[in-house]
DRENDRENDO-30293 format. One line per 4 residues: their letters; for each residue x, y, z of N, C-alpha, C. Coordinates in Angstrom, 1 decimal. Example, Ala and Ser with C-alpha at 12.3 -4.5 7.8 and 13.67 -1.06 7.14 Angstrom:
as	13.2 -5.7 7.8 12.3 -4.5 7.8 13.2 -3.3 7.8; 12.8 -2.2 7.1 13.7 -1.1 7.1 12.9 0.0 7.9
//
This chain:
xxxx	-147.7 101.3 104.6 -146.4 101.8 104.1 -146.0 102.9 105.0; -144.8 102.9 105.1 -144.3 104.0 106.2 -144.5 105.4 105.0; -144.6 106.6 106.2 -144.6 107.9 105.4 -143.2 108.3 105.0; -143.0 108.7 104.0 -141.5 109.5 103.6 -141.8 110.7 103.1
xxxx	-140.6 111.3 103.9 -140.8 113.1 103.9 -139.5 113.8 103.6; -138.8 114.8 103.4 -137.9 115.5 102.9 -137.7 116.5 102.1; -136.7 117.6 101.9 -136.5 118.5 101.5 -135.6 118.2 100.5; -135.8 119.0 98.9 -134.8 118.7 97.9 -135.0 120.3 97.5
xxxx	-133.3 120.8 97.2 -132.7 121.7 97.1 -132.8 121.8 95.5; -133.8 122.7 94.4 -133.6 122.5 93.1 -132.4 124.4 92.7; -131.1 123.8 92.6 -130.2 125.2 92.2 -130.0 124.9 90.6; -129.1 126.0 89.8 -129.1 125.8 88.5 -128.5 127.7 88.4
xxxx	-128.4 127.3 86.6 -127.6 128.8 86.5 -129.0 129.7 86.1; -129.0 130.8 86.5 -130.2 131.8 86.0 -130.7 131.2 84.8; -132.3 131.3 84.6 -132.9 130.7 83.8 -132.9 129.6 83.5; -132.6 128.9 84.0 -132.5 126.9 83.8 -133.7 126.5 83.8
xxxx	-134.9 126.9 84.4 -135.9 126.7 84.6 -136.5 126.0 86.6; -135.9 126.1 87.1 -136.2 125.8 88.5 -137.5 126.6 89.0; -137.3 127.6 88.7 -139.4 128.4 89.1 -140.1 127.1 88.8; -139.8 127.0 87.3 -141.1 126.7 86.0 -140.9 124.5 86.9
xxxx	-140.0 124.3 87.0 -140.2 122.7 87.8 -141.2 123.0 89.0; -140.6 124.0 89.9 -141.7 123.9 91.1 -142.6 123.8 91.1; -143.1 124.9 90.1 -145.0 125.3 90.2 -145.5 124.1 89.6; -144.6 123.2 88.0 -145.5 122.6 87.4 -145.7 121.1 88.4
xxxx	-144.8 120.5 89.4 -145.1 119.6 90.3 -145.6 120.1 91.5; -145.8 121.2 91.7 -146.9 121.7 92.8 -147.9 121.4 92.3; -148.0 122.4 91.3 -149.8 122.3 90.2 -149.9 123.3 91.1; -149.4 124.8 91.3 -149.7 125.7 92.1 -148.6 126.9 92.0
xxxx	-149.1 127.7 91.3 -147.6 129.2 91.1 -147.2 129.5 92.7; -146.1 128.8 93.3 -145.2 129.2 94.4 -144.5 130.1 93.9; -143.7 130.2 92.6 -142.7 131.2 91.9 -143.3 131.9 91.0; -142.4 133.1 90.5 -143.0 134.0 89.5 -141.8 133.4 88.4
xxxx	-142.2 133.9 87.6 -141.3 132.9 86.1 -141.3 133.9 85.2; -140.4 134.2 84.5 -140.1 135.3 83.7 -138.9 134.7 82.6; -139.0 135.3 81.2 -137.7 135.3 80.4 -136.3 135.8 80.9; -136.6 136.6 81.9 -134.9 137.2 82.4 -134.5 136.8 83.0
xxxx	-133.1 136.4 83.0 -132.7 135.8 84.3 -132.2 136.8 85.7; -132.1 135.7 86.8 -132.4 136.1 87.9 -133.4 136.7 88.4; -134.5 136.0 88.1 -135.9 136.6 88.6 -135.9 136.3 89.7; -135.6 135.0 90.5 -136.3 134.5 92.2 -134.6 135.2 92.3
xxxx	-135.2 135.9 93.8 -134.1 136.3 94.5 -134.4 136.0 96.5; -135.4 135.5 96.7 -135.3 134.8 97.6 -135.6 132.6 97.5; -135.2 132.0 98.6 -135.2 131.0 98.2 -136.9 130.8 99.0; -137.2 129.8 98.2 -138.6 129.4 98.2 -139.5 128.2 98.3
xxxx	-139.9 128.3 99.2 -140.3 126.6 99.2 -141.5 126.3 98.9; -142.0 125.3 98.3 -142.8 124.9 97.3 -143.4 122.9 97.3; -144.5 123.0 97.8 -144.6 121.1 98.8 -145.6 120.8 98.0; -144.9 119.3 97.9 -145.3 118.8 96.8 -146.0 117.2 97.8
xxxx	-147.7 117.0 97.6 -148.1 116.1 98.9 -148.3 115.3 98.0; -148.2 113.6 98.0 -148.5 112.3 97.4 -148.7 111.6 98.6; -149.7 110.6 98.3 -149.7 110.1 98.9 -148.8 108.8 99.5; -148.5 109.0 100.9 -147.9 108.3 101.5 -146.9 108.9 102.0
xxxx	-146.4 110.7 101.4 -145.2 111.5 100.6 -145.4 112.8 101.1; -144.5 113.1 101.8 -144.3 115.1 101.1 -143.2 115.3 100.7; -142.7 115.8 99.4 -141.6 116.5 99.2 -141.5 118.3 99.1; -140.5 118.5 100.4 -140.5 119.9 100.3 -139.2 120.6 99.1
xxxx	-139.8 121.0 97.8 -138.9 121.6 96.8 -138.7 123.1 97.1; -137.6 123.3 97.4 -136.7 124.5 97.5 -136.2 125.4 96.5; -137.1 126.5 95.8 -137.0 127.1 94.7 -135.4 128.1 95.1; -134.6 128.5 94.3 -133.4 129.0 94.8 -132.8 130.0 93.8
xxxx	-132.8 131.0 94.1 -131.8 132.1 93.3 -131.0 131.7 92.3; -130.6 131.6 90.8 -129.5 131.1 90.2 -128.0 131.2 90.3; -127.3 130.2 90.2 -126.0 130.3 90.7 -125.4 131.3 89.6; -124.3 132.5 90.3 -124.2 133.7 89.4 -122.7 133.9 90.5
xxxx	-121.8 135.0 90.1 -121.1 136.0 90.3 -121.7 137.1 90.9; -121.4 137.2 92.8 -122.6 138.3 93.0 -121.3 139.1 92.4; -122.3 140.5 91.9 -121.7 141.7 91.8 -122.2 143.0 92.7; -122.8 143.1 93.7 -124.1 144.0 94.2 -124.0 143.3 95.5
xxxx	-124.9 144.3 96.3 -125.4 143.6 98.0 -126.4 142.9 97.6; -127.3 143.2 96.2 -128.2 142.3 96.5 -128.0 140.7 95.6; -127.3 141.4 94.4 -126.6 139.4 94.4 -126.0 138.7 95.5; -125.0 139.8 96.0 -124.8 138.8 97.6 -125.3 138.2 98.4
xxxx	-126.5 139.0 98.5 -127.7 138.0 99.5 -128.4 136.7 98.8; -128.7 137.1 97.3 -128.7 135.9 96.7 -128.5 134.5 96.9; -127.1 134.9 96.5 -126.0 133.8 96.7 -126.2 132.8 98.4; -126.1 134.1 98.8 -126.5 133.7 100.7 -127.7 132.8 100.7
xxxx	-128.7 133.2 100.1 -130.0 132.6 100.0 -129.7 131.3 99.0; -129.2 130.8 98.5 -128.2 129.5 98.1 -127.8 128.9 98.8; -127.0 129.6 99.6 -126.0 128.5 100.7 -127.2 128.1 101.3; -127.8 128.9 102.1 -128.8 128.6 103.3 -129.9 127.8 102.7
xxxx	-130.2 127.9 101.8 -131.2 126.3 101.0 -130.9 125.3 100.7; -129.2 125.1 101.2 -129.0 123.7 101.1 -128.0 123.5 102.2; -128.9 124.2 103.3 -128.4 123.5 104.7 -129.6 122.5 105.1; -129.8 121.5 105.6 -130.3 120.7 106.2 -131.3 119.9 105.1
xxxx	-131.2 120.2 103.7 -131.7 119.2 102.9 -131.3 117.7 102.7; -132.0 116.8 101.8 -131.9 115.8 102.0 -131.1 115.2 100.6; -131.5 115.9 99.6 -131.1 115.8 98.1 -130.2 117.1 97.6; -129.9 117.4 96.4 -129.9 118.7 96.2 -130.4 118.2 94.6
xxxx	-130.6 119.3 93.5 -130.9 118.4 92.2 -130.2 120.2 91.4; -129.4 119.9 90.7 -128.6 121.1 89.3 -129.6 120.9 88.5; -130.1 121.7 88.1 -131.0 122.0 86.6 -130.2 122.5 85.7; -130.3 121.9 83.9 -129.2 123.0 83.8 -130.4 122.8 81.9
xxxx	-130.0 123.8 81.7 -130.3 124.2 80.2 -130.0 123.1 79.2; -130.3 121.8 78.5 -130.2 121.1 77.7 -129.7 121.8 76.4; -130.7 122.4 75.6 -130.7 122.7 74.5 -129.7 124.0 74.7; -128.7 124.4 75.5 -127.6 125.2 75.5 -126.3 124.7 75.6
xxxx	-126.7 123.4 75.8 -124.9 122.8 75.7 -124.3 122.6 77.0; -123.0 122.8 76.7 -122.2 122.7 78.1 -120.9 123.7 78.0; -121.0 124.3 79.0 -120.0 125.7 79.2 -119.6 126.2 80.5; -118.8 126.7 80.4 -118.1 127.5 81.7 -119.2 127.6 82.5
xxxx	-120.4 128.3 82.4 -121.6 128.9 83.3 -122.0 127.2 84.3; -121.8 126.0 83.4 -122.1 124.8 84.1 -121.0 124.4 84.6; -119.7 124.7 84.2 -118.8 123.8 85.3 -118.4 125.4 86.3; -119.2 125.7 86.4 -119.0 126.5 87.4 -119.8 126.4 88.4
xxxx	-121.2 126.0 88.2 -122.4 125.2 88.8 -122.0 124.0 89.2; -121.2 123.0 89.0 -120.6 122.0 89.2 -120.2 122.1 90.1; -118.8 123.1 89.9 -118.1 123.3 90.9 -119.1 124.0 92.4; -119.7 124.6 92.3 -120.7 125.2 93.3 -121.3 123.7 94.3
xxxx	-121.8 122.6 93.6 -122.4 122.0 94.4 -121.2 120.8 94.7; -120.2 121.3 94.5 -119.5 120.0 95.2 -119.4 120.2 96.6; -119.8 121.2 97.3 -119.3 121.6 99.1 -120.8 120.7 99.2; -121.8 120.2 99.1 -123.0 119.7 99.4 -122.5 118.1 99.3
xxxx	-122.7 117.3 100.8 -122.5 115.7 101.1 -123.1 115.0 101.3; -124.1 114.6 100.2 -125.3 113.7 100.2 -125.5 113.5 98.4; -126.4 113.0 98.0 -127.0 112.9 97.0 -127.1 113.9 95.7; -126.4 113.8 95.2 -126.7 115.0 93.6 -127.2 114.4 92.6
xxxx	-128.6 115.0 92.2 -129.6 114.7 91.2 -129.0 115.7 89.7; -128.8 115.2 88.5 -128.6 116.2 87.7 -130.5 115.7 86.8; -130.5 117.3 86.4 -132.1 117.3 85.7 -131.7 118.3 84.4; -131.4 116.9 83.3 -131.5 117.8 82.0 -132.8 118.7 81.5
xxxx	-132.9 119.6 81.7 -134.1 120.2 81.0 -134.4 120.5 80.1; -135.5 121.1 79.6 -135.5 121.7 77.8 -135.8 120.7 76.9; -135.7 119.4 77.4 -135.2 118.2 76.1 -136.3 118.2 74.9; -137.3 119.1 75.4 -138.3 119.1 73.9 -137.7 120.2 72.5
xxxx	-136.4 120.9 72.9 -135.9 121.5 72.0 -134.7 121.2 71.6; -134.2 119.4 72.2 -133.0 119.4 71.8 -133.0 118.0 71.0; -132.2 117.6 70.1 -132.5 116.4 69.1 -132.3 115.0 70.3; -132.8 113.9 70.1 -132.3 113.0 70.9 -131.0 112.3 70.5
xxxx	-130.3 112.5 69.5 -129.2 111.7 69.1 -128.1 112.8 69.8; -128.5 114.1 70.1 -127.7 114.9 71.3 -127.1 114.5 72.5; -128.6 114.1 73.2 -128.5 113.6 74.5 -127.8 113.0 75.3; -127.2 111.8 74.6 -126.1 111.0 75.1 -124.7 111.3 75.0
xxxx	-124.5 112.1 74.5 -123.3 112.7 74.2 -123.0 113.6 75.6; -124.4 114.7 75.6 -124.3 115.6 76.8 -124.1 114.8 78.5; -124.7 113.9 78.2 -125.1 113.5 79.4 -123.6 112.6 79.6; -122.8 112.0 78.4 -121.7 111.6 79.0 -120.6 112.6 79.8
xxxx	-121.0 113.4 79.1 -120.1 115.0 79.6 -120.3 115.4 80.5; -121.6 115.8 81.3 -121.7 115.7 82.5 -121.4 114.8 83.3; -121.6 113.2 83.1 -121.0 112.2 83.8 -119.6 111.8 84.0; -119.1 112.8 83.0 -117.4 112.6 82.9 -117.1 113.9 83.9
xxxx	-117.9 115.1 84.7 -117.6 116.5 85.4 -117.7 115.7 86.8; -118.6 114.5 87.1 -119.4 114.8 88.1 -120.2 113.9 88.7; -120.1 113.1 89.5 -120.2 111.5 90.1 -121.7 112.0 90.3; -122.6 112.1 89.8 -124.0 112.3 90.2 -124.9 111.3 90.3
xxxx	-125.8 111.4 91.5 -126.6 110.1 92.0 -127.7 109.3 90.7; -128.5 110.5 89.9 -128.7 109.7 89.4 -129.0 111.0 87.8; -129.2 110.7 87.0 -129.5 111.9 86.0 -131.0 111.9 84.9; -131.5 112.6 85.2 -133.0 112.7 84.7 -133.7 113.8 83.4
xxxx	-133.6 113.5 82.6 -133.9 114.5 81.5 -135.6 114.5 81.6; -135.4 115.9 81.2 -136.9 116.2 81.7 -137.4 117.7 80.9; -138.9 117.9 80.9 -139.1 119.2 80.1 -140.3 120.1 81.5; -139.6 120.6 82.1 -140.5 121.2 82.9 -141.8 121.6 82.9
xxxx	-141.6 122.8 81.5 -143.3 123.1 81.3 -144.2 122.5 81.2; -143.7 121.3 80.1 -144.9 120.3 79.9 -144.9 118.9 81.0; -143.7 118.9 82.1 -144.2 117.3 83.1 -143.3 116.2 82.3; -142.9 116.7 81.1 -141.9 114.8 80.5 -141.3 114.8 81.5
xxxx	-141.2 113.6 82.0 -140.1 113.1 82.7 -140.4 113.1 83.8; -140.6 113.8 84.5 -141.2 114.2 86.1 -141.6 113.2 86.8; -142.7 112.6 85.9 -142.6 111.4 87.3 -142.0 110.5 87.7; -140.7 110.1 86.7 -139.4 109.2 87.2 -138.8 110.3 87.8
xxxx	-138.7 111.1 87.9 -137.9 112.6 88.7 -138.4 112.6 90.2; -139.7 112.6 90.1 -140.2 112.6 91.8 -140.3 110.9 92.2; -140.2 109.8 91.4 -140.3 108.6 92.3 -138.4 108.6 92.6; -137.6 108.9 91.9 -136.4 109.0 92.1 -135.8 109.8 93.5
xxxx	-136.6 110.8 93.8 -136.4 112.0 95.0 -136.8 110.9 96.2; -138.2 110.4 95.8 -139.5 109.5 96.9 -138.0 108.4 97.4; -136.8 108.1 96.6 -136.2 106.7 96.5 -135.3 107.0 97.9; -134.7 108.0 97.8 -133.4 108.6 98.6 -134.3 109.4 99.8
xxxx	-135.3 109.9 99.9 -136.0 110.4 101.1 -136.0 109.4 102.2; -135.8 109.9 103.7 -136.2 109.2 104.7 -137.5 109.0 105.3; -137.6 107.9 105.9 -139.3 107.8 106.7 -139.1 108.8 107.7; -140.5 109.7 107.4 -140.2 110.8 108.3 -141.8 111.4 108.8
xxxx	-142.8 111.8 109.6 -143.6 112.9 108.9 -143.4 113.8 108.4; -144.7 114.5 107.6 -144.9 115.7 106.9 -144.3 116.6 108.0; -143.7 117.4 107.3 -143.0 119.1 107.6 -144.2 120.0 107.8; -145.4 120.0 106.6 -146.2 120.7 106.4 -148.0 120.5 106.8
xxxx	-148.5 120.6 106.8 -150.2 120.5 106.2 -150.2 119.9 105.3; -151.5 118.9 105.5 -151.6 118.5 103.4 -152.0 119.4 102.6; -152.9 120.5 103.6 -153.6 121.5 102.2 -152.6 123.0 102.3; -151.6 122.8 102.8 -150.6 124.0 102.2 -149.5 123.9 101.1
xxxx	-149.3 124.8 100.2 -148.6 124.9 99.0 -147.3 125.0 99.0; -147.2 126.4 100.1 -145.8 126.9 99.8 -145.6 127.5 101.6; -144.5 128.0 101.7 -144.4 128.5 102.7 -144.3 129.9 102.9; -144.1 130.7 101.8 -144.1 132.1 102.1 -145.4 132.7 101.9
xxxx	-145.4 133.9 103.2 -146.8 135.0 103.6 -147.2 135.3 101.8; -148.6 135.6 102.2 -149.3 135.8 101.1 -148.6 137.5 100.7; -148.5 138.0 101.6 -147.9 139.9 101.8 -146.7 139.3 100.7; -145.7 138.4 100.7 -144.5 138.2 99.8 -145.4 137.8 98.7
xxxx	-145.8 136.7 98.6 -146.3 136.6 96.9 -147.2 137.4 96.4; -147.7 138.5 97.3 -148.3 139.7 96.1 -147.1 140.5 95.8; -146.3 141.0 96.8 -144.9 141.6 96.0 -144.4 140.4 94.5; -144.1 139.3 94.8 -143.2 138.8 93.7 -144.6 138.5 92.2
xxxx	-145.7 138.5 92.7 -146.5 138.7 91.7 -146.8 140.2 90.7; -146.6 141.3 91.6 -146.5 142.3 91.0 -145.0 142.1 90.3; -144.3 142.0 91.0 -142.5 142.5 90.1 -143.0 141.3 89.0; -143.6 139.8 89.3 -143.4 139.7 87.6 -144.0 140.3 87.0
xxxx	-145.2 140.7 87.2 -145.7 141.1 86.0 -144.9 142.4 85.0; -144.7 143.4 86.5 -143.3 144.8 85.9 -142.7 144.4 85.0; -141.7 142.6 85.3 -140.8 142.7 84.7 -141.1 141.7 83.0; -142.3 141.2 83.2 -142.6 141.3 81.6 -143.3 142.6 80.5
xxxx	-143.7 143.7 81.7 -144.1 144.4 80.9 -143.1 145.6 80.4; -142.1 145.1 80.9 -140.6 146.3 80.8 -139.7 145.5 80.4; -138.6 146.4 79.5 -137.1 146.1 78.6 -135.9 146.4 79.3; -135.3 145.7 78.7 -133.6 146.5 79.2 -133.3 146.0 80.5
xxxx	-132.9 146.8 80.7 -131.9 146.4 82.6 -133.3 147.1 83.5; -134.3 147.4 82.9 -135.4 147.4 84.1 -135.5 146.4 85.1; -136.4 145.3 84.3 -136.3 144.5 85.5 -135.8 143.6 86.0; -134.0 144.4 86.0 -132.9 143.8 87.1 -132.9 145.0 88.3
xxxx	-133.3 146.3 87.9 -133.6 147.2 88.9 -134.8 147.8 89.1; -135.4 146.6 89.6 -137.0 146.8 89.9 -137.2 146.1 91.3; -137.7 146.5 92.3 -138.4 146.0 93.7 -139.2 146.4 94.6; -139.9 145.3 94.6 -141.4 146.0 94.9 -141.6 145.5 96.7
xxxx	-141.8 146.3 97.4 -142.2 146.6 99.1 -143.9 146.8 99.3; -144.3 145.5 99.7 -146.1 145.8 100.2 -146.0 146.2 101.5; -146.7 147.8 101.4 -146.8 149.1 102.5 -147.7 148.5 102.9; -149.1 148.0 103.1 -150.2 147.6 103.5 -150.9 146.9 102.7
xxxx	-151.0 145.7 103.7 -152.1 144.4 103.0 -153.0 144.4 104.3; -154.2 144.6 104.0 -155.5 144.6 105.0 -156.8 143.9 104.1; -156.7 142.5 104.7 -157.6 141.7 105.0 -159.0 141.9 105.4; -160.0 141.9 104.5 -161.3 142.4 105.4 -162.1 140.9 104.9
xxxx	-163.8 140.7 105.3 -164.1 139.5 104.6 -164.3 139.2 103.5; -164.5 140.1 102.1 -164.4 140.1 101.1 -163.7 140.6 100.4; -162.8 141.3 101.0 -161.7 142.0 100.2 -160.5 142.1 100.8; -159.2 142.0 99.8 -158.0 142.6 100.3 -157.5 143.7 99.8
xxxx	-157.0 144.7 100.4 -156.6 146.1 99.8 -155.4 145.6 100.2; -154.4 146.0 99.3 -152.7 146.2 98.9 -152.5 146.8 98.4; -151.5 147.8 99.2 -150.6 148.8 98.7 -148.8 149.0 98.5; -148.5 148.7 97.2 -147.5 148.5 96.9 -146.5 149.8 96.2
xxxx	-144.7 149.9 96.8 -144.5 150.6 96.0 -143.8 149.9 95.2; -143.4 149.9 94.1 -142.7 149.6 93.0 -141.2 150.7 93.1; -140.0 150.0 93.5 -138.7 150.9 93.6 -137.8 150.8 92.1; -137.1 151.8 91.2 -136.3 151.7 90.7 -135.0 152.5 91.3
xxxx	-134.0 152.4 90.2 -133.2 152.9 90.2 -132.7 154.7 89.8; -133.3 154.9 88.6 -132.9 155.7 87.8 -134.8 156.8 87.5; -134.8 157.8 87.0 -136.0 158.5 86.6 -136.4 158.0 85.4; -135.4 157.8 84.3 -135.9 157.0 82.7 -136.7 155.6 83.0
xxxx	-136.3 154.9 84.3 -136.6 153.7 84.8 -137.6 153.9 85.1; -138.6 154.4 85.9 -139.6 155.4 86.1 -140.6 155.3 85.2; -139.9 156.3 84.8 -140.5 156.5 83.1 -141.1 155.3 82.3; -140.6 154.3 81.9 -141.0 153.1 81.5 -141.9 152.8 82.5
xxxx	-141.8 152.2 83.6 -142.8 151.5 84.5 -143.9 152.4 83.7; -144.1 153.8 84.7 -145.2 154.1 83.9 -145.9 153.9 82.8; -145.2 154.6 81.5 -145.8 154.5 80.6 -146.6 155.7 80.0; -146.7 155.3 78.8 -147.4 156.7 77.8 -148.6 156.8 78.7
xxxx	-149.4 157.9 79.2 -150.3 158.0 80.1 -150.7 156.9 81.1; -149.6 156.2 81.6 -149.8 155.6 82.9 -149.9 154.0 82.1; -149.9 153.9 80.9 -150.7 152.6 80.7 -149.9 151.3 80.8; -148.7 151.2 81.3 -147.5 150.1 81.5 -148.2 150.1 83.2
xxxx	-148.4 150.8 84.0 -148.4 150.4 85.2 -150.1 150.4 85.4; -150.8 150.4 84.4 -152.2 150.0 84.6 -152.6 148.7 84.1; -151.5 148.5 82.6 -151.5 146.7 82.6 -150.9 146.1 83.9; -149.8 146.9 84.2 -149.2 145.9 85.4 -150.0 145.8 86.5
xxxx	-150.8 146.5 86.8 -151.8 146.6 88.2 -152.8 145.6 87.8; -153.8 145.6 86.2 -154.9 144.7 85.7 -154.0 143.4 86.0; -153.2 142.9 85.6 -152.4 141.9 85.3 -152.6 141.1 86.5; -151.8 141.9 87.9 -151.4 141.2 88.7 -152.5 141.1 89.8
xxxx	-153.5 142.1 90.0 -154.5 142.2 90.5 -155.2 140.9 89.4; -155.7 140.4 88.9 -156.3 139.3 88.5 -156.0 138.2 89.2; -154.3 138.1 88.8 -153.8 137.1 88.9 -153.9 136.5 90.7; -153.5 137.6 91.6 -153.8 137.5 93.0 -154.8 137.4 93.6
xxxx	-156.1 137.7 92.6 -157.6 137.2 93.2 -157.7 135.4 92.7; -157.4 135.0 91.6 -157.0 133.6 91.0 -156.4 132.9 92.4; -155.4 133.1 93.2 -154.5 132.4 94.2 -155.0 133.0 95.4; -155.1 134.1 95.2 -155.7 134.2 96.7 -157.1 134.1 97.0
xxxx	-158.1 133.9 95.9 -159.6 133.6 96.4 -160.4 134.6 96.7; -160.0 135.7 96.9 -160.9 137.1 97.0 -160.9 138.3 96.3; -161.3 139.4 96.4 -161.4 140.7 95.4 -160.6 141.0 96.2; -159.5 141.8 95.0 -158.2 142.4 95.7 -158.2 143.8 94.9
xxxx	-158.6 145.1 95.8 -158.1 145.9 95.7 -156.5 146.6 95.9; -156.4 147.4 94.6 -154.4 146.9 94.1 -154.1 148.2 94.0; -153.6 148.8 95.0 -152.7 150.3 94.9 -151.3 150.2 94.5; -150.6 150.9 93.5 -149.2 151.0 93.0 -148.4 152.4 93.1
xxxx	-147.8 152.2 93.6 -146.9 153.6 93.3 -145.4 153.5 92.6; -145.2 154.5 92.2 -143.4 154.0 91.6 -142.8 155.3 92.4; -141.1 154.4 92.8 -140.3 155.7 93.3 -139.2 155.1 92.9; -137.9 156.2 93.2 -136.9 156.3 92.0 -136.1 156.4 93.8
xxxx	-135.1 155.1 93.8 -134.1 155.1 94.6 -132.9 154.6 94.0; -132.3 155.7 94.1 -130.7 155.9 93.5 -130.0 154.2 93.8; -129.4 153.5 93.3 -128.5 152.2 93.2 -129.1 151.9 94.7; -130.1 150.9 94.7 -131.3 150.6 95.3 -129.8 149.2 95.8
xxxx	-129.8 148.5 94.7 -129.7 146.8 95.2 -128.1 147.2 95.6; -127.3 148.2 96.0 -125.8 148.3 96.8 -126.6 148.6 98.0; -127.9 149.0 98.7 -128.2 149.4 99.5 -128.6 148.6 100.4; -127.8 148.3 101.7 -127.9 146.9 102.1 -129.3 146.7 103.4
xxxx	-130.0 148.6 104.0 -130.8 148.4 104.4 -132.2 147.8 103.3; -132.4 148.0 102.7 -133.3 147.9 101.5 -133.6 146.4 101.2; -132.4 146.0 100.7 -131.9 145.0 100.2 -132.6 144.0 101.6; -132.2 144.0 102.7 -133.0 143.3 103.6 -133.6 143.7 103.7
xxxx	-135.1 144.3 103.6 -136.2 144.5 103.7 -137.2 144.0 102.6; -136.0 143.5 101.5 -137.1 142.7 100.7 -136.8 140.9 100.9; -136.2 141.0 102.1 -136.1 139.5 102.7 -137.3 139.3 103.5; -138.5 138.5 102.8 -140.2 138.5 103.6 -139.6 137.3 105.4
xxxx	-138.2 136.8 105.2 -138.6 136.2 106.4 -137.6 137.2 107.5; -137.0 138.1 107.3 -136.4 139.1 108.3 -137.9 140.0 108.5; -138.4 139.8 107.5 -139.7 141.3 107.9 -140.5 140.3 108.7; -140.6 139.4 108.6 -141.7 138.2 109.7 -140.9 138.1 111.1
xxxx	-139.2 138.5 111.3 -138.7 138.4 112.3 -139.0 139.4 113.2; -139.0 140.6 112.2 -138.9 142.1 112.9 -140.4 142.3 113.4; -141.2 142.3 112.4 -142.8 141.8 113.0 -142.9 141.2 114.2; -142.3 139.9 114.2 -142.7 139.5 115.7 -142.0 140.1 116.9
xxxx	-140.5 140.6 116.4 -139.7 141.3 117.5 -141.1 142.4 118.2; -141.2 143.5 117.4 -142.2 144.2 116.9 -143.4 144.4 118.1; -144.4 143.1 117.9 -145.2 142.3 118.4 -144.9 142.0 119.8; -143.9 141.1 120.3 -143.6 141.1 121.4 -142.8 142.1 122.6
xxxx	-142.2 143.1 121.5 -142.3 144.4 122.2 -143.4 144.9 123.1; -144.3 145.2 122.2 -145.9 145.6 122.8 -146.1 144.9 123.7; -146.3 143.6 123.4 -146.7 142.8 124.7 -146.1 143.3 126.0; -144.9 143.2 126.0 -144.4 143.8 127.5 -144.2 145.2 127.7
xx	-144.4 145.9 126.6 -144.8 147.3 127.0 -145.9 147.5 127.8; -147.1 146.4 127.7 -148.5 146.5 128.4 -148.4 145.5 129.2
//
């Protein structure tokens, strides 16, 4: 059988569940997953190998209203995840209905000229005598290729979801390695592993003004040392990370330091600091600097500097 290979673009409105699809058809946390929305703020890719198969799934920012430089880049990080794909697939909230926030996501992926997958989600909290009703309503917004109800957490559905992707893919080789997961540096998923943890163990508009910058990740044979600062906005903001005698940013360090010896395979020594930078996400140097593939640019600019310095 010939090999088939390809990229599918998963967008949707904040919180639809698009993290929570990647990782569970990886079988591998590529994303961080949180109750709040707009957690993923870069787009993310996440390969899913079968045999005969690679599907590269494209984790993506939720479709929103930027308000900020760094929803802007967001957004940007949207467009640019569904340049050169092969599918695109809307996730949208099942057990929420249908509202302005979805035909506005509609309207978002009609500039995309190929294949549109709609993927009801949630359907383990929504009645089934619902279903058909919704799904006419979308089909009445929206000429979509094919439409797939599905429950991310637990896998219903999924595997008519990925033989339906496998249908519309072209014969191609793999993009990737069979034994790689995702595509982003391990230095970015210890940042987005620390901020989730921050932003489950904090309230409020914290962790919408929370970002975390790894100062030093040094690799030795048994150990990784990371040093990370944790940026807010405000000093009260601050305040919370920390914690009554430090202990919000000692779960967050136990937490994530666990979690990144689990995926990364070695003892990770885990430094944290918090600093307080005034309206951080209007700040457009910043704001690119938590883009891990500009810091991989400037790195190599960087790098081959040197070289012809010597």
């Amino acid at each position: 059988m010939p090999f088939k290979s390809g990229f599918v673009a998963i967008v949707g409105r904040p919180n639809a569940g698009k993290s929570t699809l990647v990782n569970t058809l990886v079988g591998r946390k590529v994303s961080i997953v949180s109750p709040k929305p707009q957690t993923t703020r870069n787009r993310i890719q996440g390969i899913l190998n079968r045999e005969g198969a690679q599907i590269v799934l494209v984790d993506t920012p939720g479709i929103h209203q930027p308000r900020n430089v760094l929803s802007r880049q967001m957004m940007d990080e949207l467009q640019h995840a569904c340049e050169g794909i092969d599918a695109l697939s809307l996730i949208v909230d099942a057990s929420a209905g249908y509202g302005p926030g979805d035909r506005f996501s509609i309207d978002w992926v009609r500039r995309f000229h190929g294949p549109v997958f709609l993927l009801l989600n949630k359907i383990d909290r929504v009645r089934k005598q619902l279903l058909l009703p919704l799904i006419d309503q979308y089909q009445r917004a929206f000429d979509f290729a094919e439409i797939f109800p599905i429950a991310a957490l637990t896998g219903e559905g999924c595997l008519d979801l990925v033989n339906g992707w496998l249908a519309r893919l072209p014969e191609a080789p793999p993009s990737f390695p069979p034994d790689q997961f995702t595509d982003q540096p391990e230095r970015f998923l210890a940042a987005e592993v620390i901020r989730e943890k921050a932003i489950l163990a904090t309230r409020g508009e914290v962790p919408h003004a929370i970002a975390v910058m790894v100062e030093n990740f040094e690799e030795k044979k048994d150990l990784i040392r990371i040093r990370a600062t944790l940026y807010t906005e405000r000093d009260g903001q601050k305040g919370i990370l920390i914690g009554k005698g430090g202990d919000t940013m000692k779960k967050i360090g136990t937490q994530a330091r666990k979690e990144l010896e689990n995926i990364l395979g070695a003892r990770i020594f885990l430094e944290l600091y918090v600093k307080v930078r005034p309206d951080w996400r209007q700040s457009a140097s910043l704001v690119r600097q938590l883009d891990w593939r500009r810091q991989l640019e400037q790195l190599s600019e960087y790098q081959e500097a040197e070289r012809a310095d010597s």
